[in-house]
C-alpha positions as CSV (number, residue, x, y, z in Angstrom):
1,X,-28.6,-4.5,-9.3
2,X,-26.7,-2.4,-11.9
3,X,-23.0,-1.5,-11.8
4,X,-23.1,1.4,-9.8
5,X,-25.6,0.3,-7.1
6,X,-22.9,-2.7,-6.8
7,X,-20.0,-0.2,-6.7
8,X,-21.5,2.1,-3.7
9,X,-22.6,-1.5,-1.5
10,X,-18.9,-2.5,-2.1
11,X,-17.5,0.9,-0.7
12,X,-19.7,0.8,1.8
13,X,-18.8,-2.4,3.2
14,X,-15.6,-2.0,2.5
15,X,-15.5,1.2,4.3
16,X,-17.4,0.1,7.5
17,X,-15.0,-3.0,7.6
18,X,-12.1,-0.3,7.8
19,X,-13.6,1.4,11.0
20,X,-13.9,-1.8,12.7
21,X,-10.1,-3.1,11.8
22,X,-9.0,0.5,13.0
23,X,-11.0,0.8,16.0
24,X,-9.4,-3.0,16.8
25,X,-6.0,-1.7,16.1
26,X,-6.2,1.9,18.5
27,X,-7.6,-1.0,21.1
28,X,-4.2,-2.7,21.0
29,X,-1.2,-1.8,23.3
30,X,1.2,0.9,21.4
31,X,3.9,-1.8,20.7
32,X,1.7,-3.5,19.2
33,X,0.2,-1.0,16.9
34,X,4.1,0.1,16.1
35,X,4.8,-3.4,14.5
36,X,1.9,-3.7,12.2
37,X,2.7,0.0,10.9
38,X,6.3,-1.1,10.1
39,X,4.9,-4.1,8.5
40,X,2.6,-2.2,6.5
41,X,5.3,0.4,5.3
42,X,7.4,-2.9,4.1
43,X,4.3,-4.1,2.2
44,X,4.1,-0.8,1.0
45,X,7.6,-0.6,-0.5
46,X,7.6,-4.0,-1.7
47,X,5.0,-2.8,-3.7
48,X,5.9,0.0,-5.0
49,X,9.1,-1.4,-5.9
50,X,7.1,-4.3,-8.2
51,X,5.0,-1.5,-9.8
52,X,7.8,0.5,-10.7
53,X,9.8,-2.9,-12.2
54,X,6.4,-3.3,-14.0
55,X,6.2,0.0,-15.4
56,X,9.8,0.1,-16.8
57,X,9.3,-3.5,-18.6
58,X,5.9,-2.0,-20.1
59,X,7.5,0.2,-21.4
60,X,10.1,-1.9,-22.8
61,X,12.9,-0.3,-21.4
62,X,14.8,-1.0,-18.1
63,X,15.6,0.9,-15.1
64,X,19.1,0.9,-13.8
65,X,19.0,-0.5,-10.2
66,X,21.2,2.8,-9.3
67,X,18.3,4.9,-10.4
68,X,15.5,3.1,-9.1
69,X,17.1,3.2,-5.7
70,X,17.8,6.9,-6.0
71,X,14.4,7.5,-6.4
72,X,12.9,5.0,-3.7
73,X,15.1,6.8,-1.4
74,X,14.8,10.6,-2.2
75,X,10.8,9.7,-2.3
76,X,11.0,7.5,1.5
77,X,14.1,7.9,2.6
78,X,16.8,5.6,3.4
């Protein structure tokens, strides 16, 4: 199978195992649903925190921890 057959198979089952995780999620009670999106935003701005660290030690510099905060907050808020 070449590379781009592969690629399309793997977005296609990676997409149809999205649907079914979503259409489990709107099947759970609303409370329920809230917590997981919370938890996701954490995940989300642990990770953009490491990939901004990463980005400022690639470039061999460093990033002020008053900056960086400034701009995690003015991009999702405090």
């Amino acid at each position: 199978m070449g590379a781009t057959k592969t690629f399309f198979c793997y977005a296609f089952l990676m997409n149809t195992t999205l649907q079914k995780t979503i259409e489990e999620l709107t099947a759970l009670p609303e409370d329920k649903q809230t917590v997981i999106v919370e938890r996701l935003e954490d995940m989300i701005s642990r990770a953009t925190i490491d990939m901004k660290l990463a980005n400022a030690e690639a470039r061999g510099g460093k990033t002020s921890s008053d900056t960086f905060f400034a701009e995690l907050r003015s991009q999702y808020g405090s």
